[in-house]
OpenMM code with the backbone's topology and positions (N, CA, C; nanometers):
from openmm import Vec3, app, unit

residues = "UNK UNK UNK UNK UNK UNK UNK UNK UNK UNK UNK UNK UNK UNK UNK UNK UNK UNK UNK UNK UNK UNK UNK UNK UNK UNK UNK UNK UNK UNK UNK UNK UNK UNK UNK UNK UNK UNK UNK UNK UNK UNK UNK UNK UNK UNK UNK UNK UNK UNK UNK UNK UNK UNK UNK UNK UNK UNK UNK UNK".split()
positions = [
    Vec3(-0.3796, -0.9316, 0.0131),
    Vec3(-0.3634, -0.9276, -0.1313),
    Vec3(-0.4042, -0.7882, -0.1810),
    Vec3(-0.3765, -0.7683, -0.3061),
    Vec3(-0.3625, -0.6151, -0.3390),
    Vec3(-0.4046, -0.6085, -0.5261),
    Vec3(-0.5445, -0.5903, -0.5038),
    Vec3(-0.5844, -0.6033, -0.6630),
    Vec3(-0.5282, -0.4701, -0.7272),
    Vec3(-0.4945, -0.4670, -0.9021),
    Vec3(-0.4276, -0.4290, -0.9559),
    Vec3(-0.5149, -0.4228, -1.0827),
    Vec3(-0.5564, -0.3345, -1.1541),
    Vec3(-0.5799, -0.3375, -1.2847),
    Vec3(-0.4665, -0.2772, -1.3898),
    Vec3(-0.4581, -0.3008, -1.5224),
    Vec3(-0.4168, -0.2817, -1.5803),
    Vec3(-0.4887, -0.3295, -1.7239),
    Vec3(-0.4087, -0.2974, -1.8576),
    Vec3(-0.4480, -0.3207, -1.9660),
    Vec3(-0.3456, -0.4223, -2.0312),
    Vec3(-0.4226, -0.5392, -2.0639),
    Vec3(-0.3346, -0.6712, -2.1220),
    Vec3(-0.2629, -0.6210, -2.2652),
    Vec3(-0.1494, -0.6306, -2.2581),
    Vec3(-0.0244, -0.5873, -2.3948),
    Vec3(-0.0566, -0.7268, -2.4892),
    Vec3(-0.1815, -0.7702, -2.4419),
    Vec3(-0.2121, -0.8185, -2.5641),
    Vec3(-0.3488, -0.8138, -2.6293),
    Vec3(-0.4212, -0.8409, -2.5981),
    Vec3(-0.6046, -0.7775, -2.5984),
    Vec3(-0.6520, -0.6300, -2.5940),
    Vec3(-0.5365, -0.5699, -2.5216),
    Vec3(-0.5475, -0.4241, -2.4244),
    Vec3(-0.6782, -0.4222, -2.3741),
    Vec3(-0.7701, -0.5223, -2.3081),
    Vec3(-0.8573, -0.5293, -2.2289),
    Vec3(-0.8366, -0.4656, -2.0871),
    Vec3(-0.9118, -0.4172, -1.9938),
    Vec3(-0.8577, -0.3881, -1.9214),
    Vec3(-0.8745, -0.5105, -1.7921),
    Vec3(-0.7788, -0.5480, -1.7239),
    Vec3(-0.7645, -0.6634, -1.6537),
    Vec3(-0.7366, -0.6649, -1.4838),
    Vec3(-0.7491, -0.7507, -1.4140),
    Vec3(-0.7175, -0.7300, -1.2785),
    Vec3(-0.6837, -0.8257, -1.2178),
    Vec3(-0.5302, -0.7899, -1.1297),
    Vec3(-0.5305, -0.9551, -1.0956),
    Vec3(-0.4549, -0.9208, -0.9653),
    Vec3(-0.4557, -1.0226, -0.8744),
    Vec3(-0.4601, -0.9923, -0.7192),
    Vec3(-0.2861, -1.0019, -0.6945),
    Vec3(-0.2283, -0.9216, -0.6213),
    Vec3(-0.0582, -0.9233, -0.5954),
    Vec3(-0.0433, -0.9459, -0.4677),
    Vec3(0.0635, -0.9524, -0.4132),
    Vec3(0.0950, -1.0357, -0.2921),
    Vec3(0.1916, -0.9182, -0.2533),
    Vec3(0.1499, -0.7838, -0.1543),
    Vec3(0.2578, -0.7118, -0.1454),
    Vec3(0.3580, -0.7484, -0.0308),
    Vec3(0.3264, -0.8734, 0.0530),
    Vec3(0.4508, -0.9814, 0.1405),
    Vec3(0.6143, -0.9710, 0.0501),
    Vec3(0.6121, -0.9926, -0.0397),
    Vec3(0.7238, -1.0065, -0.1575),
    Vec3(0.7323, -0.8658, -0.2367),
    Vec3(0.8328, -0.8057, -0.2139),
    Vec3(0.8365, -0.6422, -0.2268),
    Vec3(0.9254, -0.6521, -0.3896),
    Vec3(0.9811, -0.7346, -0.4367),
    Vec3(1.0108, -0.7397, -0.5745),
    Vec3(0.9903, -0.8503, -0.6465),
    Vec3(0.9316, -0.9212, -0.7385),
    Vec3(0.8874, -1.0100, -0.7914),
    Vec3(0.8832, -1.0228, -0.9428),
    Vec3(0.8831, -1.1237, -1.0229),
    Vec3(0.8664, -1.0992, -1.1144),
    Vec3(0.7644, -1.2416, -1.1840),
    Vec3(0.6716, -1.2627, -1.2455),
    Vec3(0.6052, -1.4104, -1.2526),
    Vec3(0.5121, -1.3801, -1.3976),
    Vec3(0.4395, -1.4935, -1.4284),
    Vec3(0.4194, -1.4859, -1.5198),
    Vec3(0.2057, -1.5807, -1.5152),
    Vec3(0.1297, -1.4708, -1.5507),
    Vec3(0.0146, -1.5054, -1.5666),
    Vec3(-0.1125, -1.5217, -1.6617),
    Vec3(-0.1713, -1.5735, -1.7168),
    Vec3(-0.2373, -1.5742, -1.8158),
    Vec3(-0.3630, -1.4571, -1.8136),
    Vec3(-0.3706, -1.4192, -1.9409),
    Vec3(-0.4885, -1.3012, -1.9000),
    Vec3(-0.6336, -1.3544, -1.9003),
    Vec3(-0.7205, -1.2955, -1.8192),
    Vec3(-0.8278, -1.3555, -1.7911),
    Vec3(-0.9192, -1.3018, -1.8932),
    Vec3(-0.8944, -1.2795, -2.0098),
    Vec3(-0.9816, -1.2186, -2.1430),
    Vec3(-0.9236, -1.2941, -2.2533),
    Vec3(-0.8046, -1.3016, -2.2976),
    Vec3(-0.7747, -1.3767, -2.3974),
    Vec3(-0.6838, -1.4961, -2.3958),
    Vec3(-0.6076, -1.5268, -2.2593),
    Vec3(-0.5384, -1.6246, -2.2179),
    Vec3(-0.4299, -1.6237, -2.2650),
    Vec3(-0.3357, -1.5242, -2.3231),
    Vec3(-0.2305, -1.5426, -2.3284),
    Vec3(-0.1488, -1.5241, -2.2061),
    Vec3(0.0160, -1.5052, -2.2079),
    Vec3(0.0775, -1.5176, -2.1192),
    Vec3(0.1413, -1.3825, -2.0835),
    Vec3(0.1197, -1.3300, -1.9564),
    Vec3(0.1654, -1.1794, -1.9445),
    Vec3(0.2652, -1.2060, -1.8264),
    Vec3(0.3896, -1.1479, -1.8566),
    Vec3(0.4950, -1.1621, -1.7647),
    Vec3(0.5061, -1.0153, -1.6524),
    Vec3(0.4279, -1.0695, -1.5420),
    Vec3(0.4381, -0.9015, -1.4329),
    Vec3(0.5424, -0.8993, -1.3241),
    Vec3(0.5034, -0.7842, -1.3498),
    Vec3(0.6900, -0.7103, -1.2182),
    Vec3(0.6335, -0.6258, -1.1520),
    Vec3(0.5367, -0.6748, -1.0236),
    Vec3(0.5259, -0.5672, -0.9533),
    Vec3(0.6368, -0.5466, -0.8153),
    Vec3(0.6279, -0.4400, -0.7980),
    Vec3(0.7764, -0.3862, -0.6896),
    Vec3(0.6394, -0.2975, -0.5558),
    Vec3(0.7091, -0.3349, -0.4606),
    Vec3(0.6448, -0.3101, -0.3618),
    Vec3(0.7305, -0.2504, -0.2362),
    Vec3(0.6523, -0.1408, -0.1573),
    Vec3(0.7276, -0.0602, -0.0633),
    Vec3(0.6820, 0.0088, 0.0318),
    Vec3(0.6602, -0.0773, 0.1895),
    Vec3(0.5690, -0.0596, 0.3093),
    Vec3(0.3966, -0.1014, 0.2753),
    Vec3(0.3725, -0.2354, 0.1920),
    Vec3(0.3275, -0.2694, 0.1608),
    Vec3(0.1952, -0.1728, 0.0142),
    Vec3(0.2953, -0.1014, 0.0161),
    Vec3(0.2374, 0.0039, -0.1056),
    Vec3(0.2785, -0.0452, -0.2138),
    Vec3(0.2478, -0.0534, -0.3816),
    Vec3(0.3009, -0.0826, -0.5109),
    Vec3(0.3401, 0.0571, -0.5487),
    Vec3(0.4519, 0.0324, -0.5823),
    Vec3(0.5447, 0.1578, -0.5903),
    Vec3(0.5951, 0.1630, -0.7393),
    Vec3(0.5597, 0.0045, -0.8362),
    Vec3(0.5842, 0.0086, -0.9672),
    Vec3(0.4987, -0.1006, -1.0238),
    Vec3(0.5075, -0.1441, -1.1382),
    Vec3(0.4561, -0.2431, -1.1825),
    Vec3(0.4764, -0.2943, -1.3701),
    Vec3(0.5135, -0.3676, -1.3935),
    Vec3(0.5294, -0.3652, -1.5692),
    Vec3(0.4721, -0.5299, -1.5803),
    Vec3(0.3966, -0.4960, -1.7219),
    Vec3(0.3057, -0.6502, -1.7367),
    Vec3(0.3408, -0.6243, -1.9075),
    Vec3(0.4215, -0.7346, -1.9351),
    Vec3(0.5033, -0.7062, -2.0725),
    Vec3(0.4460, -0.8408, -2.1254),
    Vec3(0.3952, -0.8519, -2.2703),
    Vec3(0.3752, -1.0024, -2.3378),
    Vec3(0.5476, -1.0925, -2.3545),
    Vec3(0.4731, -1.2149, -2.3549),
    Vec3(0.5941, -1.3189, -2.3687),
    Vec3(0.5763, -1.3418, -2.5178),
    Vec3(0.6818, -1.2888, -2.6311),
    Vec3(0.6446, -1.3347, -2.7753),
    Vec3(0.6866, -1.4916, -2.7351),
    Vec3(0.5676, -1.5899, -2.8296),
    Vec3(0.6143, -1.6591, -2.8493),
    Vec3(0.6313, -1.7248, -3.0205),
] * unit.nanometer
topology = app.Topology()
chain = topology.addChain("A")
for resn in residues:
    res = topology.addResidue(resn, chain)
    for name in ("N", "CA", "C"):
        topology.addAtom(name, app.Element.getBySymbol(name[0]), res)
């Protein structure tokens, strides 16, 4: 597994959450561990390196 921080596009806390670089393009959807909303991430992966990543809010 392959921890990842970033800043929640909704709290802008800064956050961390563990990726699976087995699956080299992905896209899923996780709650933030500061304010619990729903953050939709795309991390992209390449020789088990993260080579991109986008964590966009779900309006609801």
């Amino acid at each position: 597994m392959y921890e990842h921080f970033f800043q929640c596009p909704y709290c802008w806390e800064e956050v961390s959450m563990l990726l699976d670089p087995s699956i080299t393009q992905q896209t899923y959807v996780e709650d933030c561990e500061v304010c619990c909303n729903p953050i939709e991430l795309t991390p992209r992966f390449e020789d088990n390196e993260l080579i991109a990543f986008d964590a966009q809010s779900i309006e609801q």
